[in-house]
LUMVO-813686 format. One record per residue (C-alpha): y, x, z. Coordinates in steps of 0.05 Angstrom, whole numbers, plus 5000, padded with zeros to 4 digits. Last residue first. Example, Ala and Ser with C-alpha at 12.3 -4.5 7.8 and 13.67 -1.06 7.14 Angstrom:
LUMVO-813686
Y=4979 X=5273 Z=5143 $
Y=4910 X=5246 Z=5156 $
end
This chain:
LUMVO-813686
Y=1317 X=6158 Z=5292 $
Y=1335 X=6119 Z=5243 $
Y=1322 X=6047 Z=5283 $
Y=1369 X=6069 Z=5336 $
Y=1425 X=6076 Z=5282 $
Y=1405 X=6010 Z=5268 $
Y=1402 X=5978 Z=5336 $
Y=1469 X=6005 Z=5359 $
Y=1501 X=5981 Z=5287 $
Y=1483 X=5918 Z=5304 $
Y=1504 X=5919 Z=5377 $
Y=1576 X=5941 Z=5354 $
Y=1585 X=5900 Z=5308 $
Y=1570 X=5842 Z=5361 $
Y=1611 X=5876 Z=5404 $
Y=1668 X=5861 Z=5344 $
Y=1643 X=5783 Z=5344 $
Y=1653 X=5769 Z=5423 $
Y=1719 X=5806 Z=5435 $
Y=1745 X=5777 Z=5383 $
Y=1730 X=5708 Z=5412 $
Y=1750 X=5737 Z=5481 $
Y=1819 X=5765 Z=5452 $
Y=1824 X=5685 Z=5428 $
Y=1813 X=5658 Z=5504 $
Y=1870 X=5722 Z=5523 $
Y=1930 X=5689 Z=5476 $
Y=1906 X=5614 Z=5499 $
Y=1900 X=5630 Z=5570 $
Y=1976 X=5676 Z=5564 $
Y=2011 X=5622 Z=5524 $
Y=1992 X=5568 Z=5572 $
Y=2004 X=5597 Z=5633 $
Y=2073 X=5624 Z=5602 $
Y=2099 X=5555 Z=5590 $
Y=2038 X=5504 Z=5599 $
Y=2062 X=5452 Z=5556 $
Y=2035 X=5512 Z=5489 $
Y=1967 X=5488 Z=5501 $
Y=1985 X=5426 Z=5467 $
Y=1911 X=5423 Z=5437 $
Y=1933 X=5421 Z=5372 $
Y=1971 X=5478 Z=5384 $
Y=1948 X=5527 Z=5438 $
Y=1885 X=5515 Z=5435 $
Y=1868 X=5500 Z=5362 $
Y=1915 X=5562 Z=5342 $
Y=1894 X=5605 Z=5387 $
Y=1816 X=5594 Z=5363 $
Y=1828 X=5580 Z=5300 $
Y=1861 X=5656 Z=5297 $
Y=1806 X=5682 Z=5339 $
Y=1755 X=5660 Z=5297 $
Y=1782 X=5677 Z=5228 $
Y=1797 X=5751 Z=5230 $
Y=1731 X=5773 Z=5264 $
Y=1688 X=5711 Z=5232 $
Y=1712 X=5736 Z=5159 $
Y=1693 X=5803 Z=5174 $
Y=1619 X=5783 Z=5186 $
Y=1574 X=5799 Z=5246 $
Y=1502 X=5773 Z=5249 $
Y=1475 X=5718 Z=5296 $
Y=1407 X=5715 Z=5312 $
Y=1396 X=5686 Z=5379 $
Y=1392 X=5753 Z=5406 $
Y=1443 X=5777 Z=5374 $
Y=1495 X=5715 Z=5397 $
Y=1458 X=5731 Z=5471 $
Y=1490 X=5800 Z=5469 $
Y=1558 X=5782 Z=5444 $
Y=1563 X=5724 Z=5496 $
Y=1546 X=5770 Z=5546 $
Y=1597 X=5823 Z=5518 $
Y=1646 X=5778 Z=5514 $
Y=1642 X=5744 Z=5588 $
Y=1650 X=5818 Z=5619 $
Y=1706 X=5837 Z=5580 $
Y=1744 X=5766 Z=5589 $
Y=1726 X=5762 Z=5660 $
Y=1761 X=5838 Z=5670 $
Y=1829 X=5810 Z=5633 $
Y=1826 X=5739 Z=5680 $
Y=1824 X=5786 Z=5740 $
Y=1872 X=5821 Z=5720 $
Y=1925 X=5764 Z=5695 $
Y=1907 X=5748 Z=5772 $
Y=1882 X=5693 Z=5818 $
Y=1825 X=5676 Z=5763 $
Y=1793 X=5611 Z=5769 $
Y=1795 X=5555 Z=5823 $
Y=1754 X=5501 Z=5788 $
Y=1775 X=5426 Z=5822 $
Y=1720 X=5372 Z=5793 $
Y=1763 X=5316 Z=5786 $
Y=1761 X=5242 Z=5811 $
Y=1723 X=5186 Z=5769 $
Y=1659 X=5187 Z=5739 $
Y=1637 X=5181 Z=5665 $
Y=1570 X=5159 Z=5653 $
Y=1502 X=5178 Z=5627 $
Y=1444 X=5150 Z=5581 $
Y=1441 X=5200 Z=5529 $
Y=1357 X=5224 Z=5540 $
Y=1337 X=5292 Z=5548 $
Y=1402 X=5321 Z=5571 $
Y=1419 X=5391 Z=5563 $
Y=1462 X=5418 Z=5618 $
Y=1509 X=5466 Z=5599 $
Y=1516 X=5549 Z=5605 $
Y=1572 X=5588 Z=5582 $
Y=1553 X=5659 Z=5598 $
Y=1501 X=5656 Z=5566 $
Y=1488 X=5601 Z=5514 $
Y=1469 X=5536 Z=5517 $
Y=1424 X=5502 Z=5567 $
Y=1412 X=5482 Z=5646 $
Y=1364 X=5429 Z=5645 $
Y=1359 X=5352 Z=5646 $
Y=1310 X=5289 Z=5656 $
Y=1261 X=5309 Z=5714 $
Y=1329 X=5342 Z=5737 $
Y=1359 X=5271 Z=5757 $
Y=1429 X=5291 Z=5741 $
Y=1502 X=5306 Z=5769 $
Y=1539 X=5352 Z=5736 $
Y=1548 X=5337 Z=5666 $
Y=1620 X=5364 Z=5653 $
Y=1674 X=5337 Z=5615 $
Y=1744 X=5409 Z=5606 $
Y=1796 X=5350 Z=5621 $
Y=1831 X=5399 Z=5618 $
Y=1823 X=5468 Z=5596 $
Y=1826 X=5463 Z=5520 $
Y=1910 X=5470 Z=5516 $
Y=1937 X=5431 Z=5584 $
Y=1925 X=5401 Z=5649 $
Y=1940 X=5470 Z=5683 $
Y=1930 X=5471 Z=5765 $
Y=1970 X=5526 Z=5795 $
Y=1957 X=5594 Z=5831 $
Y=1949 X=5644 Z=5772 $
Y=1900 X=5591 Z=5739 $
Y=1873 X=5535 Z=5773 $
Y=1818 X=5481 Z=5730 $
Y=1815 X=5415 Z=5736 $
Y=1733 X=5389 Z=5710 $
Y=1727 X=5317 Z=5681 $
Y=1664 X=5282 Z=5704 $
Y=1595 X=5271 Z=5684 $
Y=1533 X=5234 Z=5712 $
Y=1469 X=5240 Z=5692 $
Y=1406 X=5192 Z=5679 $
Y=1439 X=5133 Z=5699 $
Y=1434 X=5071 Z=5750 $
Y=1440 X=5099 Z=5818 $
Y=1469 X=5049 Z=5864 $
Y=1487 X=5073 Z=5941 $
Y=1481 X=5145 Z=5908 $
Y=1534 X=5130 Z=5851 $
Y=1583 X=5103 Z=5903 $
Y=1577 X=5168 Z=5942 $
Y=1593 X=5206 Z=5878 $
Y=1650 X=5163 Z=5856 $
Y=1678 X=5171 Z=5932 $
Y=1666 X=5252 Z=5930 $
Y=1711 X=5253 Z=5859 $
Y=1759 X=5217 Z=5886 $
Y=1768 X=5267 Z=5946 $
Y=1766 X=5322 Z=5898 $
Y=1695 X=5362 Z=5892 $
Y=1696 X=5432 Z=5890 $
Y=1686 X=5494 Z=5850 $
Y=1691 X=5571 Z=5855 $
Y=1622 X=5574 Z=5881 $
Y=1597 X=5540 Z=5811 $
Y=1565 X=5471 Z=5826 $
Y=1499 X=5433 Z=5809 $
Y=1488 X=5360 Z=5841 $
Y=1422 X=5348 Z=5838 $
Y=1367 X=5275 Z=5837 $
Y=1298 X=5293 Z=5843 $
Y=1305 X=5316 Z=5917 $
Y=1259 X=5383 Z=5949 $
Y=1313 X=5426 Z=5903 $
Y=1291 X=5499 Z=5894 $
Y=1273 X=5483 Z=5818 $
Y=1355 X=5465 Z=5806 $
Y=1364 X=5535 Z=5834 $
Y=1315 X=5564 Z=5781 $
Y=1353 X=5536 Z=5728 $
Y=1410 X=5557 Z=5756 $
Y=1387 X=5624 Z=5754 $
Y=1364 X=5625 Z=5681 $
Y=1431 X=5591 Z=5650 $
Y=1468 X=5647 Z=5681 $
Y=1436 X=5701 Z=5671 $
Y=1371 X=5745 Z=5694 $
Y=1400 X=5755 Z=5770 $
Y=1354 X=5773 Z=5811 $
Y=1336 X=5710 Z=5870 $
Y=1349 X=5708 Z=5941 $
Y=1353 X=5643 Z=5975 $
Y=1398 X=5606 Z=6024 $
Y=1375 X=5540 Z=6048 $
Y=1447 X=5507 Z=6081 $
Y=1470 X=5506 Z=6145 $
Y=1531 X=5506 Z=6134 $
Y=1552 X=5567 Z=6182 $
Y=1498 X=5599 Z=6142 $
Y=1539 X=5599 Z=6081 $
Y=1587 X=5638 Z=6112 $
Y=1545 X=5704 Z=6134 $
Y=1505 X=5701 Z=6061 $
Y=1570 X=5713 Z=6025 $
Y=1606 X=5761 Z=6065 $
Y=1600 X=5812 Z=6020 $
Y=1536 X=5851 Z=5986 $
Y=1513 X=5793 Z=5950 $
Y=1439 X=5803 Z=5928 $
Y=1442 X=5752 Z=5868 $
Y=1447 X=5686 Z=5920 $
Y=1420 X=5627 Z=5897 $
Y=1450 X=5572 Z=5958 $
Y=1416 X=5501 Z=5965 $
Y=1443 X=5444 Z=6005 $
Y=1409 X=5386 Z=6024 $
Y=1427 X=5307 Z=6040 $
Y=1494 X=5320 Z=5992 $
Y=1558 X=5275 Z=5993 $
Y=1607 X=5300 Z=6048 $
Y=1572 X=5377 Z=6056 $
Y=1587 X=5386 Z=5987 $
Y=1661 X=5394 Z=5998 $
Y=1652 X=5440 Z=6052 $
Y=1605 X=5482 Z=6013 $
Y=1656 X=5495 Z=5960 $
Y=1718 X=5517 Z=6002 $
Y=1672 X=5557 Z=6053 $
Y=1639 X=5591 Z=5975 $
Y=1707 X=5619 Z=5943 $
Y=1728 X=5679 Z=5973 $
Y=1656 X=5703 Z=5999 $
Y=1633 X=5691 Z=5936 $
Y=1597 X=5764 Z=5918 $
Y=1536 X=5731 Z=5869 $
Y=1532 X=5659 Z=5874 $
Y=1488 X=5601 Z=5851 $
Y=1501 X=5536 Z=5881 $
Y=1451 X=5471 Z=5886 $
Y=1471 X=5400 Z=5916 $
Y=1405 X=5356 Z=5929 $
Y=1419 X=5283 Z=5934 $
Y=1377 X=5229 Z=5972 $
Y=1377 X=5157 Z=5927 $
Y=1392 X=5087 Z=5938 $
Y=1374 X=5046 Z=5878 $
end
């Protein structure tokens, strides 16, 4: 079955990252739709050199707005990317192949992510499977904020081939400030789903954590990339579980007064 593809983005200040994206996605999609949080860069000027439907939309989380862009789409079948992503050459040949002869409910493929300027294959990074590509009447964006995932409604899917290329942080900076911002999220939606803070999960956590990543996980082949993603992946974890003390004890001294 040949089908006509929508490819959805969300962004929020991508003017570094969304030319790189949109120009894979011009090779494989029919439509292109752009979320936009009320950039205040560049964002909205480049995407319109595409072409592409760009819509305005507050921000309520992650999994919220790209559930919302995967509404936008006029085409049952999506491709969903992040602005810092894009398809590999292989990756846009599997895809075209797959929309000549649609046969499952989602596709998934393995996602190569860039840290400080080079492509790391190691530790829990790589091959990092990601559902993708869907027929939405079937799928959803899940999980927890900020680390969303589809959730399939049936398990019929297959494994593509070609990488998804992620271009993350440029900087041991950058990466520090994504670690704050991603733990408190993660710490607010834990509450929210009912999660309470012990001091067994604060000293246990981030130990596995490291250890799991940069061990088992051969983290450790990635010389000083390695060491420093697996080192700053367990401060998240931390991170995580002490604002989640910190949220508890918000709400009950709140409560007293």
């Amino acid at each position: 079955m040949k089908i006509k593809l929508s490819a959805v983005v969300i962004t929020f200040n991508e003017e570094k990252n969304i030319r790189r994206c949109l120009s894979s996605l011009t090779k494989v999609a029919d439509e292109i739709i752009v979320v936009d949080s009320f950039s205040s860069d560049r964002t909205e000027e480049i995407c319109s050199e595409f072409h592409c439907e760009f819509k305005k939309n507050p921000f309520e989380g992650h999994i919220q707005q790209k559930n919302f862009a995967v509404q936008q789409a006029s085409n049952e079948y999506v491709l969903s990317l992040d602005a810092d992503e894009e398809l590999s050459e292989e990756l846009i040949d599997s895809i075209l192949s797959v929309k000549t002869n649609w046969e499952y409910d989602a596709y998934f493929f393995n996602r190569l992510s860039s840290y400080c300027g080079k492509f790391f294959r190691h530790g829990s990074w790589y091959p990092d499977q990601k559902v993708r590509l869907f027929d939405r009447r079937l799928a959803e964006w899940g999980g927890t904020n900020p680390h969303d995932k589809i959730i399939l409604s049936s398990s019929s899917k297959k494994h593509l081939k070609g990488d998804l290329l992620h271009y993350t942080y440029h900087t041991i900076e950058e990466h520090l400030k994504q670690v704050n911002y991603f733990s408190t999220v993660a710490a607010k939606a834990a509450y929210d789903q009912g999660k309470r803070f012990t001091l067994f999960k604060l000293i246990f956590k981030p130990f596995w954590r490291f250890f799991r990543d940069y061990f088992l996980k051969h983290g450790f082949l990635g010389g000083y990339r390695g060491l420093t993603i697996c080192l700053l992946t367990a401060v998240e974890t931390y991170l995580k579980i002490i604002k989640l003390w910190e949220i508890e004890r918000a709400k009950k001294t709140n409560s007293q007064h």
